[in-house]
Structure formats: C-alpha cells, structure tokens
N, C-alpha and C positions, 0 to 999 in steps of 0.2 A: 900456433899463433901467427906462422909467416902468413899463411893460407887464410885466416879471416882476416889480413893484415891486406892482402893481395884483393880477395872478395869484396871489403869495403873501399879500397881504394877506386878501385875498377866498377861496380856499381856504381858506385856514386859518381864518378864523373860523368856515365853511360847516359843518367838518369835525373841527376842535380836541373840542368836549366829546362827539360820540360816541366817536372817537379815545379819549380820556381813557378815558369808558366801558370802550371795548374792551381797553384793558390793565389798568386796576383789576379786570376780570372776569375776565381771561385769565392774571393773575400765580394764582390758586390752579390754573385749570386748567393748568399746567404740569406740578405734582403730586396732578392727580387721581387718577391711583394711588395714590399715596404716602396721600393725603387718605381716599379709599374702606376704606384698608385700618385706619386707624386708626380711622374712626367703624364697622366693621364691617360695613359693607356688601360688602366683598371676604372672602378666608375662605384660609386657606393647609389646604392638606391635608395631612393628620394623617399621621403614621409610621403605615409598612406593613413589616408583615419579608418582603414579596414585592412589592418596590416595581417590580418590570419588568414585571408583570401589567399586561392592558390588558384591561379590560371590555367587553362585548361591545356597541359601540355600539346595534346595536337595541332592545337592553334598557332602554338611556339615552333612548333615544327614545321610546319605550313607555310608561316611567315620566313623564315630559314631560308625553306627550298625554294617560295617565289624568289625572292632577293640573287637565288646563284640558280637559275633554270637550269643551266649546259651542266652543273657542277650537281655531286652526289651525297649525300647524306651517309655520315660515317658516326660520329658518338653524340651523344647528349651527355653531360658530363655535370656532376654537381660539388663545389667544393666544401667540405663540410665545417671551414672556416666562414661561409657564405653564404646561410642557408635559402637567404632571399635571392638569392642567383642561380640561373640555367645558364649553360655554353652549350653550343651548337657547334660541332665541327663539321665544315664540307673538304671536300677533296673532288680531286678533278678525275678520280674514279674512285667507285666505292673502295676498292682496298688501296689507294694513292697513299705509298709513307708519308706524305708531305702536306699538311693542309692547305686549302685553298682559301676560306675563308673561315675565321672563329667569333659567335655572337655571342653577346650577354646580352641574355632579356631579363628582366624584370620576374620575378617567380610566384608574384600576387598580381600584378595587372598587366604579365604579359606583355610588355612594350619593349621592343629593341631597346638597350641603352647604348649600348658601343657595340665597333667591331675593330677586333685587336688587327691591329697595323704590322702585319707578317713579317717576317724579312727584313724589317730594317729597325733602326737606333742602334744607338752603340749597346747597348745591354742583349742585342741578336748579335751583336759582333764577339764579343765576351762569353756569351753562349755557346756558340760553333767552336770557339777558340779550345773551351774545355773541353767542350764534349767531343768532338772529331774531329778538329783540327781544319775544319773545313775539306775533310774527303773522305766521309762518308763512314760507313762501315771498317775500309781496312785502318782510319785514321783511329777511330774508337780502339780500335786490338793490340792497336800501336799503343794508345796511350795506359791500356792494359796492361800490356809489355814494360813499359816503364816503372809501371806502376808496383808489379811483381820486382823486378829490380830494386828500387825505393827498399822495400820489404826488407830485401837480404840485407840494405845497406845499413838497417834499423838492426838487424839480428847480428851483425859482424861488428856493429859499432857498440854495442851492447859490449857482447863481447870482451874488446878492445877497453875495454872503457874499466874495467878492473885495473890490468897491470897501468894502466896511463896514469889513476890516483891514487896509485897504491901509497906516493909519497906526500902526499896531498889532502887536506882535509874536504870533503865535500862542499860543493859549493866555492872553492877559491880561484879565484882571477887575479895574476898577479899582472895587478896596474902600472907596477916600476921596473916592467920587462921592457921587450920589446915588442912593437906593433902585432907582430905574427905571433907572438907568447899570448898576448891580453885576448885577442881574437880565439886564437887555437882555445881555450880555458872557457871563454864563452860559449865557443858551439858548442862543448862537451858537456859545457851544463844546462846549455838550454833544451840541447839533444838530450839528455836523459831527464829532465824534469818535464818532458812531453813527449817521455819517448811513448807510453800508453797511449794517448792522444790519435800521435800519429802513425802508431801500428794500425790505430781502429779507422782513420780516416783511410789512410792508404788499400789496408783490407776490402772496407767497404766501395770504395773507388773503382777496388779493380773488378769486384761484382760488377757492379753498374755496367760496368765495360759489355758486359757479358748479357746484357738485358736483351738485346735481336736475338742472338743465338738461343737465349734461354727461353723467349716467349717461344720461338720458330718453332721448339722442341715441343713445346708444349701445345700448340697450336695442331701440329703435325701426328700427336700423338692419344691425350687425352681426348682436345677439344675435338681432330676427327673422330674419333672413336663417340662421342655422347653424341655428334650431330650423324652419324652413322646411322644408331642406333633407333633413329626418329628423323629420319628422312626418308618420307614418302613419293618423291618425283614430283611432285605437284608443283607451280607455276612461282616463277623466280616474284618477291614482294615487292623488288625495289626497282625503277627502271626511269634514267630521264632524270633522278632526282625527285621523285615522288614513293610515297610510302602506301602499299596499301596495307593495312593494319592500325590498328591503334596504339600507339605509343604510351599514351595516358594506362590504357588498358592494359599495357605490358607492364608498364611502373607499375601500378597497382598489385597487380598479377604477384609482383617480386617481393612488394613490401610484403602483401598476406602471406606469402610461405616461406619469407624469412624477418621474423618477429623480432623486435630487439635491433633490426639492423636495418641500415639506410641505403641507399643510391651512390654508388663512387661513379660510376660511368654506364650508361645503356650503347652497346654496339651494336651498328644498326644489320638488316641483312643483305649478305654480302662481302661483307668486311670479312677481314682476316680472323678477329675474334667472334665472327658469329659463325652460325652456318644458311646457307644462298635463301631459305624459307624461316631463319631464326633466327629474334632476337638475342641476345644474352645478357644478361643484368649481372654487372659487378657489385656484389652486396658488402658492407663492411660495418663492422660494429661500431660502437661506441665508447667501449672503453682506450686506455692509451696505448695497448699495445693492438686489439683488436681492429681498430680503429686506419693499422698500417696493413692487414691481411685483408682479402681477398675472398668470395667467394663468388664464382660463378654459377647462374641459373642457368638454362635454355629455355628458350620461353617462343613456344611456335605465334608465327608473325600475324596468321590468319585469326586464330582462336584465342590470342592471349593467354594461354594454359605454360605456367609452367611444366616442363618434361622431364628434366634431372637437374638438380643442385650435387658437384662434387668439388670438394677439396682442390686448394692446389697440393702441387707436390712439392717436397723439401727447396729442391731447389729454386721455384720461385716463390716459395715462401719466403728463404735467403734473398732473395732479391727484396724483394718488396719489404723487409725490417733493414735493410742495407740502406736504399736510397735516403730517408729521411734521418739516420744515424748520421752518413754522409756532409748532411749538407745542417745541420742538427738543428730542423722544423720542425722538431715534435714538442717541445718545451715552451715557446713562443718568443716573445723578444729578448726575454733575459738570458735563455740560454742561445739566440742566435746571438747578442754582445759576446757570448762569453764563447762562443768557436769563432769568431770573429779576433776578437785579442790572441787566442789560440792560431789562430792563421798568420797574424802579421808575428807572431814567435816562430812558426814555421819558418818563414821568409826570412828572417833572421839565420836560423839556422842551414837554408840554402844558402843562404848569399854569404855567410862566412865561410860555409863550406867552397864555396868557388874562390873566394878573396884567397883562402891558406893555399889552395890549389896556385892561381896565380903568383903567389910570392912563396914557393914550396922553394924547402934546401935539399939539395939533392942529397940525401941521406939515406941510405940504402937501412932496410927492416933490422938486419943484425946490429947495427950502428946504434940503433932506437931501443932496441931492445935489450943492449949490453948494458944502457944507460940507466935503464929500469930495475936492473938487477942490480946497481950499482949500491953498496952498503948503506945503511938506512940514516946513521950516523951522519953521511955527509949532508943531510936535508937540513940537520937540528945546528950544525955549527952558520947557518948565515945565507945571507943570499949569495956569497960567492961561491958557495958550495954546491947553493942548487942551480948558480949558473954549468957547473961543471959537471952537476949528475942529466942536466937537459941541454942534450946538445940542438935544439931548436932555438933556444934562447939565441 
C-alpha cells in the first residue's frame, strides 16, 4: 500500500497541472466546429435549385493552385459531416507538415467560399496549447509522457480508494469537517465516479501523442512497400503546383473499386502519403464505427487505375478509433455536451487535487494508514470519533 501510496502521490504532482492544462484547452476543442462556424471561419453553402450537381473536381483543383502559384498541392479532403464541401490543402512544398493555404469550395458549383485563416485566433492558440505545446513534435511525447503518468495516477488511486472508504459509505462528503476533509472526499468521489471516463480519455490521448511516429511507420513501411511495387521511373506528376493527371478521374477511379465507401482525403503526388507518380485515396465507410477506419487505394497519377487497396495495420487502426473517442465526435452534439460536463468534472478533480496538495498535513503514509485500521466501532459512536480515526481532519 506505501508504494501505490508513493506512485499516486508522485504521479500526480509530476502530471496534475499539465493535465489541468489539457482539459481547460480541450473543453472548447470539443466544439471546434460548433466554434469555427460561429466566428466564421467555417462557411455553410448557400441554396442551389440544382443541389445534385457536382463540379467537376479538376476545376476545383485548378482554381486552388492558380490562387497559390509558388505553393503545392498536397490533399483534397471531404468531410463527411459536409457532403456539399471540398478542402484543398496547399503547402509550401508538396510534403510541407504545415499548410500553406486551405479552400472550401462549394462541391455543386464549384465556387471558392472561404479560406481558413491559418495561424491565428485564439482557437489556433488553444490548439497548439493541447496538442504540442507549441514545440513541435518533442512537445507532443512530452504531453504523451504525462499522459502515461495521469494513467498510473488513475490505477494507484483506484487502488488507494478501497482502504480510504472502508469507513465510509460511498458517495459521503462530510460538509461539517474541515475545508481539506470536504475537498479530500470530493475528489475521491468525483475521481472514481469518472474514473472509466477518464482512463479512456487519458489512454486515447496518449495514442494521439503517437500519431507522427505511427503514420512515419507506416508510411516507411507498408506505403513504401505498395508504391514499390508499381513504380515505374516515369516522370514526377506534380511540379510548380500544377497536376498533371485527373483528379476527378482518380476520385472516381476510388469510388468504383471501393463500393459502399466514400472519399475521407485524396493525397496528392508527392506527398508523404502518396507515392512521387501516385495518387492515394483514403476511403471510409459508412457505417459508425467504419466510418472512423481508413482504407488506402494507390491509384497511378497518369492513368487513373487504381493498383492496390491494403488495410491499415493494428496500430493505426488504434489511432484512428482513438482520435474521435478522444475528443467524443462521433455521436454528435449530445454526446459532445455530455464529455464536455465530463471535462469540467475532470477539472474539478485536478484542481482539488493540487488545492489538498497545497494545504497538505505533513503526515507521513504509516500515520494514514494506522488510522485506517483503526477499529470500525469508533466510526458508529459520532463525529468525534471519526474526528480521531482521521487524522486529516
């Protein structure tokens, strides 16, 4: 008991106010859609009396790359909460991690409507905050690192959380204690009536962490291997930010040889997820759980021929059911309310945990723990008794 006594204590200090952090940052991006669309950075397409119409992707593409000459054509991206929407991502080289410029066109008439405002509002501040801290990759491993800490501090307080109510009926706060008694009794209830919650959020969090390293693998591994396989030497497609290929062509291409399933992202060639002569179509289904998986085509640039459609593998299949678990967008606004109310309980349970920290009695583990053993008797005769069987009181 000293040892998950020591492991929670020591965790959670290690780990408490990034934690904090990362839900104070994370309660807006729950409804970052919701958010984008009110400050105007999202854009809803306007009534068409020919709303079945679909534009002829090349032309969407075309328009794209006039608008960023110097800049390169990296994904076409469809969200499938949005089906009247195309995004255009450019970057300032084709595999550039960082976008340069991202369009919404219109997906029946083809018309630019917006282009998202990179780099700046407070919701790109809150953004970086979460996800890397604003430095990069080693910020992300970091926050990974906490993340995995958080974990033990969920498994040790678990734990812990036996002999602490042994005297105690569940669920009791006692409100005619003291400040640090009513406190202490809160976070151990709120921590264990969301302790599932936040095992699952924390778990899938520290995935997320793991999303560079995990595509890298897989990029390095499978995807060389398929574009290996059907790579001819023949002349790079993409140059200046111009495509030679049809894109329309290639969509199409994707839908016919994967039935039932729609367009999550076309990467262009060049990019890190294509190969230098090929497309690749990220395909996804429709139903709810299908709908968060992945399947990649290869799909040569010249001839619009799909080459191979394979599987991911486990581990980014893990990723990819992780991220929307995560942030919990698969349900729609009633279950983003309801990890939202589950966030600010979170925060609760950080910030009491730093307040008992702050106003801690210097009470060494055996002191706590003789008190706990103390005869069951003295709980039932009064509160003066359980002033004496809790020496935190």
């Amino acid at each position: 008991m000293k040892t998950w006594y020591l492991v929670h204590k020591w965790t959670s200090l290690v780990c408490t106010s990034f934690l904090l952090l990362l839900c104070l940052t994370g309660l807006p991006l729950i409804f970052h859609h919701e958010i984008d669309h009110a400050l105007g950075y999202s854009v809803e397409p306007p009534p068409l009396e020919n709303a079945d119409r679909r534009a002829n992707l090349d032309r969407i593409v075309a328009d794209a790359a006039s608008r960023r000459p110097e800049d390169f054509l990296q994904f076409l991206v469809r969200d499938p909460d949005e089906p009247e929407l195309w995004f255009v991502r450019l970057g300032e080289t084709v595999d550039a991690p960082e976008a340069s410029a991202f369009f919404t066109y219109d997906a029946r008439s083809g018309e630019l409507l917006s282009e998202y405002p990179l780099g700046q509002g407070v919701m790109h501040v809150v953004f970086r905050l979460h996800y890397d801290l604003f430095a990069g990759l080693p910020g992300t491993l970091f926050l990974g690192f906490m993340g995995l800490l958080f974990l033990a501090s969920l498994v040790s307080g678990t734990v812990l959380y036996g002999p602490y109510m042994r005297k105690l009926r569940f669920g009791t706060v006692r409100r005619r204690r003291s400040a640090r008694v009513k406190w202490l009794d809160l976070h151990n209830l709120l921590g264990i009536v969301t302790l599932v919650w936040l095992f699952v959020v924390g778990a899938t969090g520290v995935v997320n962490t793991l999303s560079i390293p995990i595509f890298g693998h897989w990029q390095s591994t499978q995807l060389a291997e398929m574009i290996a396989r059907h790579d001819d030497g023949g002349p790079t497609p993409q140059g200046g930010g111009s495509v030679r290929g049809s894109v329309q062509g290639a969509v199409d291409a994707a839908l016919a040889a994967a039935p039932g399933m729609q367009l999550s992202f076309l990467a262009f060639p060049g990019n890190g997820f294509a190969g230098p002569r090929h497309f690749v179509a990220f395909m996804q289904g429709s139903a709810p759980l299908t709908s968060k998986l992945l399947t990649p085509l290869l799909i040569d640039a010249r001839t619009s021929e799909v080459l191979e459609s394979r599987n991911l593998p486990w581990y980014a299949v893990a990723l990819l059911v992780s991220q929307p678990l995560h942030f919990g967008d698969y349900g729609g606004l009633p279950l983003k309310i309801l990890w939202a109310l589950l966030s600010l309980l979170a925060i609760l349970v950080l910030g009491s945990g730093l307040y008992l920290w702050f106003k801690r009695r210097h009470l060494s583990f055996e002191a706590w723990l003789a008190a706990q053993r103390t005869d069951d008797h003295e709980v039932a005769s009064g509160a003066g008794s359980v002033k004496h069987a809790d020496p935190l009181a």
